[in-house]
MDTraj code that builds the backbone (N, CA, C; nanometers):
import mdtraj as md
import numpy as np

residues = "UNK UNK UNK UNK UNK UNK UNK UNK UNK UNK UNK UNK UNK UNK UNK UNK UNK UNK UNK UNK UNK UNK UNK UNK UNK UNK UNK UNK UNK UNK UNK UNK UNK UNK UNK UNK UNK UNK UNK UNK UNK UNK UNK UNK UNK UNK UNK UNK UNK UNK UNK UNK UNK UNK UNK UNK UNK UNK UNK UNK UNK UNK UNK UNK UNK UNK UNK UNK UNK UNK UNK UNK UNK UNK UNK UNK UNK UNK UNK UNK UNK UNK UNK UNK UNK UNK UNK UNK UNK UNK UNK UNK UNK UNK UNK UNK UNK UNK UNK UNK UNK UNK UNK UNK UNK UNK UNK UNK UNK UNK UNK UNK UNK UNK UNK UNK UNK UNK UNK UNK UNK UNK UNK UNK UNK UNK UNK UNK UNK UNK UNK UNK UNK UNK UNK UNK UNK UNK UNK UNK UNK UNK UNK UNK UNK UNK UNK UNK UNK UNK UNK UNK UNK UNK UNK UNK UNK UNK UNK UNK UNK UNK UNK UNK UNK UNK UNK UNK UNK UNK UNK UNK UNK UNK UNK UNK UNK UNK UNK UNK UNK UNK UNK UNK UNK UNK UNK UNK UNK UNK UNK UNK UNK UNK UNK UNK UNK UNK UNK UNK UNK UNK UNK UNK UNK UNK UNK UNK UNK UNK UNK UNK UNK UNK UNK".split()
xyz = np.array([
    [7.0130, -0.7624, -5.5691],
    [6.9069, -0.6891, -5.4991],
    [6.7740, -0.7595, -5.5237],
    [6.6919, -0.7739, -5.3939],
    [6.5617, -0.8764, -5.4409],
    [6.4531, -0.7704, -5.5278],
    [6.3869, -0.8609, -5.5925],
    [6.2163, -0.7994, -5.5973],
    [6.2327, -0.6550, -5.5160],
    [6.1707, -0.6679, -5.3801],
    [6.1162, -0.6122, -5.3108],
    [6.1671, -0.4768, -5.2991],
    [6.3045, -0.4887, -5.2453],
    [6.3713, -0.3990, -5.2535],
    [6.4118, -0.2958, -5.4056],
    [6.3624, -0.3438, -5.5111],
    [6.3748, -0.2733, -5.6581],
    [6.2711, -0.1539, -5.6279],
    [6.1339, -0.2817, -5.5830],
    [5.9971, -0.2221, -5.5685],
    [5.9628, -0.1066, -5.4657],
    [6.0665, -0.1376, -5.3814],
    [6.0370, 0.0030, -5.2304],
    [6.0831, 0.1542, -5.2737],
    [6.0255, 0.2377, -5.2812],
    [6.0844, 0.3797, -5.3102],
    [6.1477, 0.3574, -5.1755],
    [6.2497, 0.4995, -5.1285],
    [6.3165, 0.5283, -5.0431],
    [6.2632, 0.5183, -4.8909],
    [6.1426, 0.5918, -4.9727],
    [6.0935, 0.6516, -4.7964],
    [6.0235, 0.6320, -4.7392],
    [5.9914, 0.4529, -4.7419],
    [5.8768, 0.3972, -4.6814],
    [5.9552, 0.2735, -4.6510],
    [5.9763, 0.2269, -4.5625],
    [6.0127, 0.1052, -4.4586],
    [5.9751, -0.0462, -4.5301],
    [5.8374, -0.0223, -4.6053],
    [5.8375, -0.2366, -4.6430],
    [5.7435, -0.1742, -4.7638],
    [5.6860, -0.2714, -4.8483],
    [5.5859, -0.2723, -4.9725],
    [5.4892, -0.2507, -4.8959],
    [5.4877, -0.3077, -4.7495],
    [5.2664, -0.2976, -4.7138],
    [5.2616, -0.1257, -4.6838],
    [5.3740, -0.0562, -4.6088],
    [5.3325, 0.0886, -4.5469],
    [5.3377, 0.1909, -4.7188],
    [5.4392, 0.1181, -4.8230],
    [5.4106, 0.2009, -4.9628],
    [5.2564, 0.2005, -4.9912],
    [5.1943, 0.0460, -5.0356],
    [5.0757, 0.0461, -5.0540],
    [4.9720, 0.1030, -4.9658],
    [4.9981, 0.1085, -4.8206],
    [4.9162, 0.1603, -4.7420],
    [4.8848, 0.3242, -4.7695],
    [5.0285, 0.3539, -4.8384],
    [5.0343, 0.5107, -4.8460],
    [4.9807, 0.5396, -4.9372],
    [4.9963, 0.4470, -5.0548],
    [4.8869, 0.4921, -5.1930],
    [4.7591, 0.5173, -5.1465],
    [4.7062, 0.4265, -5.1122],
    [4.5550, 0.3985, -5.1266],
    [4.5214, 0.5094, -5.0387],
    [4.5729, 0.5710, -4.9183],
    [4.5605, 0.6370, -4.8556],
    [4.5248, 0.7699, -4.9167],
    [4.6548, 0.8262, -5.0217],
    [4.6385, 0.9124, -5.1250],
    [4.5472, 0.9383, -5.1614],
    [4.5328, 0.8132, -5.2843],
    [4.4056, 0.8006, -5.3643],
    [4.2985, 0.8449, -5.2897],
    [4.2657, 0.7669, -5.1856],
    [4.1236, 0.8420, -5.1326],
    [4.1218, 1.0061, -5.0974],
    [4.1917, 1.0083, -5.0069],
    [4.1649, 1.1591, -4.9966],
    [4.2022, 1.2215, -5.1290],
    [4.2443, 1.1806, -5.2338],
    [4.2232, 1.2833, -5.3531],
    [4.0942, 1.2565, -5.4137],
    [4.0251, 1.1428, -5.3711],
    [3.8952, 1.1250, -5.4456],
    [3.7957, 1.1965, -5.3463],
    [3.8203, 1.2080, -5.2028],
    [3.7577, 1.3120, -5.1224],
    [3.7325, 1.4421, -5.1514],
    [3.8301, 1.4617, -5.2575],
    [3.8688, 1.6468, -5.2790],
    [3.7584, 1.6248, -5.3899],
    [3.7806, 1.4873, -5.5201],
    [3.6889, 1.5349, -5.5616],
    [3.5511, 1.5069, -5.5888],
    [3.4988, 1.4561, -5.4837],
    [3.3737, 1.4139, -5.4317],
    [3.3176, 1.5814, -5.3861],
    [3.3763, 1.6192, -5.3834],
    [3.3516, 1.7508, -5.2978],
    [3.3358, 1.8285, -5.4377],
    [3.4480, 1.7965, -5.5349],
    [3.4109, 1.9296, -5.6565],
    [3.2904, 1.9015, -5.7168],
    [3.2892, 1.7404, -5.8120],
    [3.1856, 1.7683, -5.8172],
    [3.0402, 1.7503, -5.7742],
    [3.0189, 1.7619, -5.6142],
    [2.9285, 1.7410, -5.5438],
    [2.8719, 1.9215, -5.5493],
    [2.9822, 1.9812, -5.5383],
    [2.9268, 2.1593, -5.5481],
    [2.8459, 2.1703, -5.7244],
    [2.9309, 2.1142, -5.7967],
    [2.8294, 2.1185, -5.9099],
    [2.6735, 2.0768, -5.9406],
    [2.7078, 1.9364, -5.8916],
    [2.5635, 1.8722, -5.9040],
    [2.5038, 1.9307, -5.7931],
    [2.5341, 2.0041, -5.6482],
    [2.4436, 2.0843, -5.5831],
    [2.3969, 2.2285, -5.6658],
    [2.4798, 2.2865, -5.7455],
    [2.4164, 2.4156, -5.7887],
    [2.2967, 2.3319, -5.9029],
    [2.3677, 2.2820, -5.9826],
    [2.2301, 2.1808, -6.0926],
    [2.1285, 2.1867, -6.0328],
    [2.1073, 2.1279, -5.9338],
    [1.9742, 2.0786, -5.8206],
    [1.9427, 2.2037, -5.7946],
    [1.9824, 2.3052, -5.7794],
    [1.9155, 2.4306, -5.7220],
    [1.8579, 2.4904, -5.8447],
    [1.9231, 2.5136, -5.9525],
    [1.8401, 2.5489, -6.0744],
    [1.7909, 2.4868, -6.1595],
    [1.7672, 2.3902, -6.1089],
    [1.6516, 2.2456, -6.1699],
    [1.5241, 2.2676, -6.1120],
    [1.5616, 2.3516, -5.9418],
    [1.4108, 2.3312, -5.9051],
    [1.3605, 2.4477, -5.9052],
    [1.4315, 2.5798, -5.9682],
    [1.4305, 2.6387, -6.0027],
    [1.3607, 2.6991, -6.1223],
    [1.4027, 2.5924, -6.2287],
    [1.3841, 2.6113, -6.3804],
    [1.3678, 2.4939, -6.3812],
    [1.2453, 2.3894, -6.3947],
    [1.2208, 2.2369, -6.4081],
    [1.2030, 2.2621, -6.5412],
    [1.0933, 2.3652, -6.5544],
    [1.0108, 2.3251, -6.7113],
    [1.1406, 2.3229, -6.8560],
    [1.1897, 2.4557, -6.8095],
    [1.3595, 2.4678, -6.9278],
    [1.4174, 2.3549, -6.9368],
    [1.4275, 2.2906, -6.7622],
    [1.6141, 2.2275, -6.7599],
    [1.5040, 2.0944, -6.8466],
    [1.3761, 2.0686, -6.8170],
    [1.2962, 1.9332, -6.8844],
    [1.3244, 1.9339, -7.0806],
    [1.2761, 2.0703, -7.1024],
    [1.2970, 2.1123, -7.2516],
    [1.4310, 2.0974, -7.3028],
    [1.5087, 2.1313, -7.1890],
    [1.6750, 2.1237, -7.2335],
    [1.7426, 1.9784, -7.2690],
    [1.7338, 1.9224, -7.1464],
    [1.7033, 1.7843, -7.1433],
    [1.6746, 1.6909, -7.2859],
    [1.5540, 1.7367, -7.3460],
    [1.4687, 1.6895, -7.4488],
    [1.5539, 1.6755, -7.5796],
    [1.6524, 1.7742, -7.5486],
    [1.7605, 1.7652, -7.6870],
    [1.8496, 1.6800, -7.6834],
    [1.9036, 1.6575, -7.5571],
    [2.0201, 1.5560, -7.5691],
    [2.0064, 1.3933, -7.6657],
    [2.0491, 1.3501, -7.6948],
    [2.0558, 1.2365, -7.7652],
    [2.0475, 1.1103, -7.6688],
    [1.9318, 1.0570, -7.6056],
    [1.9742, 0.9681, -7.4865],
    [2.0457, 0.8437, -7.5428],
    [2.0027, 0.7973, -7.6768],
    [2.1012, 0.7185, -7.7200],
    [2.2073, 0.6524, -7.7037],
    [2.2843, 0.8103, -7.7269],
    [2.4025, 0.8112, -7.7248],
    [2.4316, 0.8135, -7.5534],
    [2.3939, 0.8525, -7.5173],
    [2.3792, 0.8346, -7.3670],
    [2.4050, 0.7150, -7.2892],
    [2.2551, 0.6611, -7.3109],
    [2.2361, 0.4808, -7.2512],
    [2.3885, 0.4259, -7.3344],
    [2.4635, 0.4583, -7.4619],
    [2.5613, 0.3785, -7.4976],
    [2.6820, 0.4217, -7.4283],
    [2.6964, 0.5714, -7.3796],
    [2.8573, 0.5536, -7.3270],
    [2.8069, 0.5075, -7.1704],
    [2.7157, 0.4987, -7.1210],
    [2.6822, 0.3942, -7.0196],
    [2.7165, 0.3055, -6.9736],
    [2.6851, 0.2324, -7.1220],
    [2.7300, 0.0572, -7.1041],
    [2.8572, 0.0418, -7.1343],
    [2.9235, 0.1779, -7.2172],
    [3.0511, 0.1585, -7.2477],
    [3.1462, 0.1752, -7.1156],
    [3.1192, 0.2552, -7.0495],
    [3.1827, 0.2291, -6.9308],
    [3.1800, 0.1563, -6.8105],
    [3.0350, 0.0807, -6.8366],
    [3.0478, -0.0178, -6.7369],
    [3.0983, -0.1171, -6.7533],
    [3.1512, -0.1445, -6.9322],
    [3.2254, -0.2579, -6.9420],
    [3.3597, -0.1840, -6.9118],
    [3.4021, -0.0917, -6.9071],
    [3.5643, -0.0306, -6.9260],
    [3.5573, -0.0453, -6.7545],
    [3.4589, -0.0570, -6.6633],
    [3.5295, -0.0849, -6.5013],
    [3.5081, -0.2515, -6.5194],
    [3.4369, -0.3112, -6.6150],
    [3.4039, -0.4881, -6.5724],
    [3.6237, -0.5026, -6.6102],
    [3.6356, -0.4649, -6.7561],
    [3.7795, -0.4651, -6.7991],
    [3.8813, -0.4599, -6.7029],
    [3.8589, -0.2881, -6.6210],
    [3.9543, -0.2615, -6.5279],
    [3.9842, -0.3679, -6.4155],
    [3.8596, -0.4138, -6.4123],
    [3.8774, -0.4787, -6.2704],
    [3.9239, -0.6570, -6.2900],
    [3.9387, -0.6571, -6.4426],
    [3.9611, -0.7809, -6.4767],
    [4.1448, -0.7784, -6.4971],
    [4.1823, -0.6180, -6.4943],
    [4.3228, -0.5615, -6.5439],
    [4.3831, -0.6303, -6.3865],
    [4.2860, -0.5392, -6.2898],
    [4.3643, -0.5542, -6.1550],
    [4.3664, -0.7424, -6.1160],
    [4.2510, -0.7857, -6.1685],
    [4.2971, -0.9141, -6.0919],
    [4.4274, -1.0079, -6.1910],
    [4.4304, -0.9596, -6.3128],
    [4.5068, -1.0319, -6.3516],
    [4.6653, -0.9930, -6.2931],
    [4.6716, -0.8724, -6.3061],
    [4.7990, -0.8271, -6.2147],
    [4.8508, -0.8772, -6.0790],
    [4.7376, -0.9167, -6.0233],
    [4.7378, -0.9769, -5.8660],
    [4.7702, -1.1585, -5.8774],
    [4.7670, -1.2275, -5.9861],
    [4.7830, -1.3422, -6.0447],
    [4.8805, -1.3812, -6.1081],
    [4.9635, -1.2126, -6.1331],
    [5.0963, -1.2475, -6.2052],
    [5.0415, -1.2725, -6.3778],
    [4.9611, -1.2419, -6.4306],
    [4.9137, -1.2731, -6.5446],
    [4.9535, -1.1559, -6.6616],
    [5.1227, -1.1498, -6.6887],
    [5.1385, -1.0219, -6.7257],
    [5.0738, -1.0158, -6.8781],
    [5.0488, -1.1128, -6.9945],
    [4.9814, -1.1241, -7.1080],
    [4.8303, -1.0373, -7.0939],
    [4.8114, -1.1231, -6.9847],
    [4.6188, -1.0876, -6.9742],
    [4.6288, -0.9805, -6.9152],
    [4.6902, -0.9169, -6.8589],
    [4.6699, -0.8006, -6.7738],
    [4.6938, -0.6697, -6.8723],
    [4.7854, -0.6825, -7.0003],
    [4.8107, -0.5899, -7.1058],
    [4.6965, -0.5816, -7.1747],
    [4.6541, -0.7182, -7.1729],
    [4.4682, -0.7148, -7.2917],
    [4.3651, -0.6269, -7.2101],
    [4.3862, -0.6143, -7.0691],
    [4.2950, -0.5396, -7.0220],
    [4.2418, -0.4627, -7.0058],
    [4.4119, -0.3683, -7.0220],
    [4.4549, -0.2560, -7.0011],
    [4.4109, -0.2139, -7.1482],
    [4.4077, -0.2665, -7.2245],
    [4.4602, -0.1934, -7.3973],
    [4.2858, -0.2056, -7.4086],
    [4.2014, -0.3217, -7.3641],
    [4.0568, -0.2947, -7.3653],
    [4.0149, -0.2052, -7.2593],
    [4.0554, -0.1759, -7.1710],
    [3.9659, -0.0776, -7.1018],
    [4.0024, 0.0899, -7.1638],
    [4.1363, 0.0993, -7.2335],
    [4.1698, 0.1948, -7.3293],
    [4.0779, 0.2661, -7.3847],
    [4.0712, 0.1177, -7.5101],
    [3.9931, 0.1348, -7.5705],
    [3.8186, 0.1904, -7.5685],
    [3.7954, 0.1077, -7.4406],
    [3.6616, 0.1704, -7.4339],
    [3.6357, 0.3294, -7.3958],
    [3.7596, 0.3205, -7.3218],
    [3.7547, 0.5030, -7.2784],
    [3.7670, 0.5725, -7.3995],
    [3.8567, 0.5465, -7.5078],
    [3.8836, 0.6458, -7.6307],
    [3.7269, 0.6192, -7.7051],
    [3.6229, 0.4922, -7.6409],
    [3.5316, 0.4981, -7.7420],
    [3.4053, 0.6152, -7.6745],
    [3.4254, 0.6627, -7.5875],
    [3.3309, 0.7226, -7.4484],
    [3.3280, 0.8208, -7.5326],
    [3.4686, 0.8753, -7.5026],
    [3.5237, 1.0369, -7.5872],
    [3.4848, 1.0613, -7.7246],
    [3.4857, 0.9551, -7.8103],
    [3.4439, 0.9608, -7.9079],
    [3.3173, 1.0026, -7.9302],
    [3.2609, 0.8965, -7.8669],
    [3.0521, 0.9494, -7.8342],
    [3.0145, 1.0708, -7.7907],
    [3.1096, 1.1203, -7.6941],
    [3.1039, 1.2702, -7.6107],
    [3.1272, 1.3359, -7.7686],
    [3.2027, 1.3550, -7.8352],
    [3.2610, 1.4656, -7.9048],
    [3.1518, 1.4562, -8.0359],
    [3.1160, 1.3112, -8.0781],
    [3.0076, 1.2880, -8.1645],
    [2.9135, 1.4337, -8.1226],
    [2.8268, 1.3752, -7.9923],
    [2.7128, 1.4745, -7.9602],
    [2.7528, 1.6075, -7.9663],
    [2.8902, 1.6710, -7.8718],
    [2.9324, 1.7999, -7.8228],
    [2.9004, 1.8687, -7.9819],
    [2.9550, 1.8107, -8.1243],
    [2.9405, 1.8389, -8.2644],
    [2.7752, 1.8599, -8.2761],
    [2.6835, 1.8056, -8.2726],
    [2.5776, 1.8143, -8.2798],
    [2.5245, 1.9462, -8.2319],
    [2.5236, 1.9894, -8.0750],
    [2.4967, 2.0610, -8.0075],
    [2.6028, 2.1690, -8.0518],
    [2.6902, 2.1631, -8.0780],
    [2.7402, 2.3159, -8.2229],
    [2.6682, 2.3500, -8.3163],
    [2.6323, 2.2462, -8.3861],
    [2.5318, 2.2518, -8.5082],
    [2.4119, 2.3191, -8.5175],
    [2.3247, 2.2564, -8.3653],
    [2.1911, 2.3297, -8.3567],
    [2.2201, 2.4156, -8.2684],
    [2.3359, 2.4954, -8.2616],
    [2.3158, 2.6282, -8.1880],
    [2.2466, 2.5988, -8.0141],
    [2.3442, 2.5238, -7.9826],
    [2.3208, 2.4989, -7.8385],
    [2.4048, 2.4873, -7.6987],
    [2.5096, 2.5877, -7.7946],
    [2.6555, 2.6003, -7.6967],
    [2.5934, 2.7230, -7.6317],
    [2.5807, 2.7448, -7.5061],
    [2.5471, 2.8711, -7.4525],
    [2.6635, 3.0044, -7.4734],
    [2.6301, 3.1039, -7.5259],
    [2.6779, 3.2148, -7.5910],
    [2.6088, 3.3022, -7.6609],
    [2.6584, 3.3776, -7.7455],
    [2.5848, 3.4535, -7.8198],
    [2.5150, 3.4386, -7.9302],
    [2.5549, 3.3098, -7.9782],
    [2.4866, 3.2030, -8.0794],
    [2.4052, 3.0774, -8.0209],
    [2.3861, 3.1150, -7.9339],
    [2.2764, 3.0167, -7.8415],
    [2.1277, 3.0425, -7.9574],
    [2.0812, 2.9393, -7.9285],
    [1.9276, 2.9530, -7.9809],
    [1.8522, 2.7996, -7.9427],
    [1.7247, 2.8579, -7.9107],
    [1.6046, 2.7564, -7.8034],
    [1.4997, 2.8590, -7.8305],
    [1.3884, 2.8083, -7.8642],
    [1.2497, 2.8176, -7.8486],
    [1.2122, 2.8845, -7.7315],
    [1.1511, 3.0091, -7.7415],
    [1.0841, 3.0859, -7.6286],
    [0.9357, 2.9757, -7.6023],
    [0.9359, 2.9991, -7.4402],
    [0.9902, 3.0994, -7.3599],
    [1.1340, 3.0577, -7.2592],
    [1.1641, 2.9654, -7.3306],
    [1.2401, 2.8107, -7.2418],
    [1.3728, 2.9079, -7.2865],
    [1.3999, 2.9685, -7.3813],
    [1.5502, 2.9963, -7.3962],
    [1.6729, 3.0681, -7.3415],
    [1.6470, 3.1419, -7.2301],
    [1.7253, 3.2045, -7.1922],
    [1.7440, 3.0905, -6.9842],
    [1.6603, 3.0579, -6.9922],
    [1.6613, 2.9078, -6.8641],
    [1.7175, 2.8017, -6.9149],
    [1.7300, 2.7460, -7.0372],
    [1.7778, 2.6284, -7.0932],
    [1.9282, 2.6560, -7.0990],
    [1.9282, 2.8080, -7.1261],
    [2.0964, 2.8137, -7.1411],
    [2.1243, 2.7722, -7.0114],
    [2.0935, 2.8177, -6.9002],
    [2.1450, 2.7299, -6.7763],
    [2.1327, 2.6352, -6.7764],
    [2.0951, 2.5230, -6.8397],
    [2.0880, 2.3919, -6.8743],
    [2.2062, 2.3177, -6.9263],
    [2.2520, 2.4147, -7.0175],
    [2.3379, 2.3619, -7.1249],
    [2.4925, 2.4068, -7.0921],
    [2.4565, 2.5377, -7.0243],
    [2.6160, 2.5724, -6.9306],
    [2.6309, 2.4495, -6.8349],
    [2.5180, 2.3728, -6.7394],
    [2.5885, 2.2765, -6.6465],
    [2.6205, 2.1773, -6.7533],
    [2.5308, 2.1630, -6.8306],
    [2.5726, 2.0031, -6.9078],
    [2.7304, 1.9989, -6.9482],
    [2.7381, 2.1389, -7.0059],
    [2.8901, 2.1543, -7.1008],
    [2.9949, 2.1199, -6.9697],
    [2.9885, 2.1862, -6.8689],
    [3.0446, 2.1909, -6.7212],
    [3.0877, 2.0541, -6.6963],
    [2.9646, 1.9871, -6.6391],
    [2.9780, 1.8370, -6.5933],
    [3.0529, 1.7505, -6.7006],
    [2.9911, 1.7740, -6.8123],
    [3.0532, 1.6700, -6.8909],
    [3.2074, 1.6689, -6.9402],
    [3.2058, 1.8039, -6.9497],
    [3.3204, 1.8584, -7.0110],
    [3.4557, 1.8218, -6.9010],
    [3.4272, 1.8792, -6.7575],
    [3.4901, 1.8224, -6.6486],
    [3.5033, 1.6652, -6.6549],
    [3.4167, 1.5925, -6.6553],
    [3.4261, 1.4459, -6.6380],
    [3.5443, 1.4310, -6.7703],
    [3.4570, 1.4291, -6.8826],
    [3.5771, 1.4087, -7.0415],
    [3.7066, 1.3937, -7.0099],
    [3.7224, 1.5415, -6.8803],
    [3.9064, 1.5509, -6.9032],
    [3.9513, 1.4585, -6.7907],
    [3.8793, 1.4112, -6.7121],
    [3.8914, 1.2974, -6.5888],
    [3.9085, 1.1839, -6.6881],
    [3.8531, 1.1356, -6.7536],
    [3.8531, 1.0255, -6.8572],
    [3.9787, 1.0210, -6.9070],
    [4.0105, 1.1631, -6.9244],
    [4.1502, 1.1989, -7.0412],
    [4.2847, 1.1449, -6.9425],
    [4.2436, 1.2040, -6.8710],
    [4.3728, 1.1687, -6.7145],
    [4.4192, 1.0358, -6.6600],
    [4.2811, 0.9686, -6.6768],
    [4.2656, 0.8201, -6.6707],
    [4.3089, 0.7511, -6.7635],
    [4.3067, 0.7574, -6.9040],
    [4.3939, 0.7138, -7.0252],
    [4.5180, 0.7520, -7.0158],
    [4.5553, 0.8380, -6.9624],
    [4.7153, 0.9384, -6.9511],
    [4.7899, 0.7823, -6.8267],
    [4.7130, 0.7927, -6.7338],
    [4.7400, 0.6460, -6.6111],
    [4.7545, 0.5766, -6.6703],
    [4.6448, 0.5124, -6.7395],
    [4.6371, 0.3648, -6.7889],
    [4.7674, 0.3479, -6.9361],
    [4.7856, 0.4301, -7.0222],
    [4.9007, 0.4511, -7.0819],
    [5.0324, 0.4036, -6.9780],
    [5.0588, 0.4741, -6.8950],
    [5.1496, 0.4328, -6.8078],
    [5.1931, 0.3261, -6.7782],
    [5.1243, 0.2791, -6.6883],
    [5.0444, 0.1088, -6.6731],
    [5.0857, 0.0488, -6.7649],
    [5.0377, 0.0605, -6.9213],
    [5.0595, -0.0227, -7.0523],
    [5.2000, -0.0341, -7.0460],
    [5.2825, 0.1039, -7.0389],
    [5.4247, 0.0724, -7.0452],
    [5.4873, -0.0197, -6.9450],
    [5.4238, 0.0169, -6.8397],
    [5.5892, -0.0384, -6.7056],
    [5.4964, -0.2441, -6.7165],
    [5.3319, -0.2363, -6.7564],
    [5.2934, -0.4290, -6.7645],
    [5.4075, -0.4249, -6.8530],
    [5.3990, -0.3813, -6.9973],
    [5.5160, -0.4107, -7.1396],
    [5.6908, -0.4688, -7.0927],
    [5.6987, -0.3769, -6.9789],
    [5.8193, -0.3813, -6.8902],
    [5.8659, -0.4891, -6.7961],
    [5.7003, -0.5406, -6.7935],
    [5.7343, -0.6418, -6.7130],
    [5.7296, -0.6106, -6.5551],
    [5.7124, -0.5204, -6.5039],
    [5.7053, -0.4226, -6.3895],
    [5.6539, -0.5024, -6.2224],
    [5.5219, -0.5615, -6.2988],
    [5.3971, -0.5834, -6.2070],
    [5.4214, -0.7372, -6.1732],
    [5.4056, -0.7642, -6.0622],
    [5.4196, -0.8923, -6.0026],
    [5.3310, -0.9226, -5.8952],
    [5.2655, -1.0507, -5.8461],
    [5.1584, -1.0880, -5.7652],
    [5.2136, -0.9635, -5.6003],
    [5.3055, -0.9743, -5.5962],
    [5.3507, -0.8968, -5.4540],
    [5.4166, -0.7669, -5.4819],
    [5.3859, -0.6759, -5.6593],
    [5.3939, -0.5354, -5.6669],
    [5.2995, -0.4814, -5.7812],
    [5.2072, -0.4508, -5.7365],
    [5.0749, -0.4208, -5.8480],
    [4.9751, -0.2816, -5.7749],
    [5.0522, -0.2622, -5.6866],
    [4.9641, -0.1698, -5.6353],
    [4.9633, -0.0450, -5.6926],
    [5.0332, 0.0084, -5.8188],
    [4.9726, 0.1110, -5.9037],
    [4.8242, 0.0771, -5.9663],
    [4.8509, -0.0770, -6.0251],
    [4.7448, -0.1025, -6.1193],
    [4.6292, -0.0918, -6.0214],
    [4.6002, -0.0906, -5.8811],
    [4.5004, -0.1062, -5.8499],
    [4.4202, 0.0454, -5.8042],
    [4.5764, 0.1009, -5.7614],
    [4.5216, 0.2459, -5.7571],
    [4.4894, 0.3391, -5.8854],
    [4.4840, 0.2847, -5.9922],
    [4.4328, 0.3472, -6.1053],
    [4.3197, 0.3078, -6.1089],
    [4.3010, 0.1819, -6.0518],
    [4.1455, 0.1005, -6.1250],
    [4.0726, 0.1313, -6.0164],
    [4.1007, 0.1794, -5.9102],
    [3.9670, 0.2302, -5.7881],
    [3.9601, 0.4044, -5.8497],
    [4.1065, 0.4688, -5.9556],
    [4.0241, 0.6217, -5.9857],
    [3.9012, 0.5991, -6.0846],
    [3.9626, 0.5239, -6.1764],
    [3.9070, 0.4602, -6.2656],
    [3.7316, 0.4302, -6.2355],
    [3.7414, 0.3392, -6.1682],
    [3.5755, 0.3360, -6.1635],
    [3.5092, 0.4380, -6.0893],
    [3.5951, 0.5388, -6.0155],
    [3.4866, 0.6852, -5.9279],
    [3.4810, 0.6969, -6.0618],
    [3.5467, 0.7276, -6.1757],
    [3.5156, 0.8563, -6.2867],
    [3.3869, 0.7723, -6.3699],
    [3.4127, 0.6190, -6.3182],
    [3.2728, 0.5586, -6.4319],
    [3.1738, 0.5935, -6.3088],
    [3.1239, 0.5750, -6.1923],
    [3.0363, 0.6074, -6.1342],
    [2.9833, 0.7792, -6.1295],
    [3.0697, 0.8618, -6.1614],
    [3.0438, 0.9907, -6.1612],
    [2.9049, 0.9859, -6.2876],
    [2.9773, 0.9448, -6.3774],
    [2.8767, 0.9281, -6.5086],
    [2.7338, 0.8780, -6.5197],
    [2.7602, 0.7335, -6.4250],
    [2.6447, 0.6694, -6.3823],
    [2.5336, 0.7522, -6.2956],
    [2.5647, 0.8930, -6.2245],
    [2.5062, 0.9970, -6.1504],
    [2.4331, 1.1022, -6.2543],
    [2.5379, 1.1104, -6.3636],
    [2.5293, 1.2361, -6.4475],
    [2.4302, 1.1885, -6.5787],
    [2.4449, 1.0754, -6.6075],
    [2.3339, 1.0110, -6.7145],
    [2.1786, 1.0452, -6.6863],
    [2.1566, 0.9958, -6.5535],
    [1.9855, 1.0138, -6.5767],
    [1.9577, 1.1645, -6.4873],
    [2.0785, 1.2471, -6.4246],
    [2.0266, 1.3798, -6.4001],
    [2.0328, 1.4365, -6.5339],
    [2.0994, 1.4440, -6.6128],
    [2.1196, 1.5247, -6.7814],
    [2.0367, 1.4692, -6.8606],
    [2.0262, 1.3187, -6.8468],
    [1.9665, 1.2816, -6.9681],
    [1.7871, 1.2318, -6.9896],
    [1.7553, 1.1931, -6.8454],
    [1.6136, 1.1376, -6.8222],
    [1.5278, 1.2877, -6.7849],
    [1.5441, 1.3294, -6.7710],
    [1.4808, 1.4534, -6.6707],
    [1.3114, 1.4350, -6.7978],
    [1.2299, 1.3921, -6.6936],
    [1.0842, 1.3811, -6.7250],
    [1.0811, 1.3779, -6.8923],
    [1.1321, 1.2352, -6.9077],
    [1.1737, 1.1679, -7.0477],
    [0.9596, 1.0495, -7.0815],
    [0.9127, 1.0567, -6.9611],
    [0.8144, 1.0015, -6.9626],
    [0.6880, 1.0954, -7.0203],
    [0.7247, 1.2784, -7.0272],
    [0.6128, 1.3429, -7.0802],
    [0.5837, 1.3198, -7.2128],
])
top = md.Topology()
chain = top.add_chain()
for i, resn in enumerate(residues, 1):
    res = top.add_residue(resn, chain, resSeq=i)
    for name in ("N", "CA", "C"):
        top.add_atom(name, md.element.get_by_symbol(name[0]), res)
traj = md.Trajectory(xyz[None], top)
């Protein structure tokens, strides 16, 4: 039995109408969630202009730091990804495992930074609840601050999580030997979810984290 035929599930006629069908997928599932969190960052925007002076004060706590760093950390985890997909497309099954295991890595280092801060913001009493606490008169508006932050971020985190759950995958069936210049089209449909979830971030950094960082 050739290649090709290992590579064809049942119910698609050649490799181009399979791949055609992925990518096809993929997008409209990234449509669905362009849409989720587009309703989020639209309610944000409404009680931003709402509550500027809070969501600015709220703002003021975050750690941008840590911020500007899972930034860069993920813009190297899509430079990685996209270095995963071309090596896959080259037949480069060595380099294509290093890619995979570095763009891993950078994601488990994202989460790490997330959970660093999320600890912090336990500490100073800034989980919105009944142990909330903020400086009047900002405190009961900031909690709407800190409910979207927990929201957005918290949502994205488990997108991250889902994306390591893929890329795990991936690690096994490259290990397997799987991927070949003319069957790689998982690896690529991970690495186009892959970078929406780093661009989501790239949106969510300077609405959460800059907000009138110049006063």
């Amino acid at each position: 039995m050739s290649e090709s035929a290992i590579a064809l599930a049942h119910q698609f006629e050649d490799l181009e109408q399979q791949h055609r069908a992925g990518w096809l997928g993929m997008w409209i599932f990234l449509a669905t969630e362009v849409m989720f969190f587009g309703g989020m960052f639209a309610g944000y925007a409404l009680y931003r202009t709402l509550y500027p002076a809070a969501f600015a004060e709220g703002s003021r706590q975050l750690e941008i730091a840590w911020g500007a760093t899972n930034t860069l950390v993920l813009i190297c985890s899509s430079l990685t990804m996209a270095m995963a997909v071309h090596q896959a497309e080259v037949g480069r099954r060595g380099r294509l495992i290093g890619y995979l295991v570095g763009t891993m890595a950078l994601g488990v280092m994202f989460l790490g930074i997330k959970g660093i801060e999320y600890a912090h913001k336990f500490e100073h009493h800034l989980v919105p609840g009944s142990g909330f606490e903020f400086p009047a008169p900002f405190a009961r508006n900031a909690q709407i601050f800190f409910s979207f932050y927990f929201a957005m971020t918290g949502m994205h985190a488990l997108h991250m999580l889902v994306g390591l759950g893929l890329l795990t995958a991936l690690l096994i069936r490259a290990w397997q030997n799987e991927f070949t210049p003319g069957h790689h089209a998982a690896v690529e449909i991970t690495g186009l979810y892959w970078h929406f979830v780093d661009i989501v971030w790239i949106f969510l950094f300077p609405l959460l984290y800059l907000i009138e960082r110049h006063r």
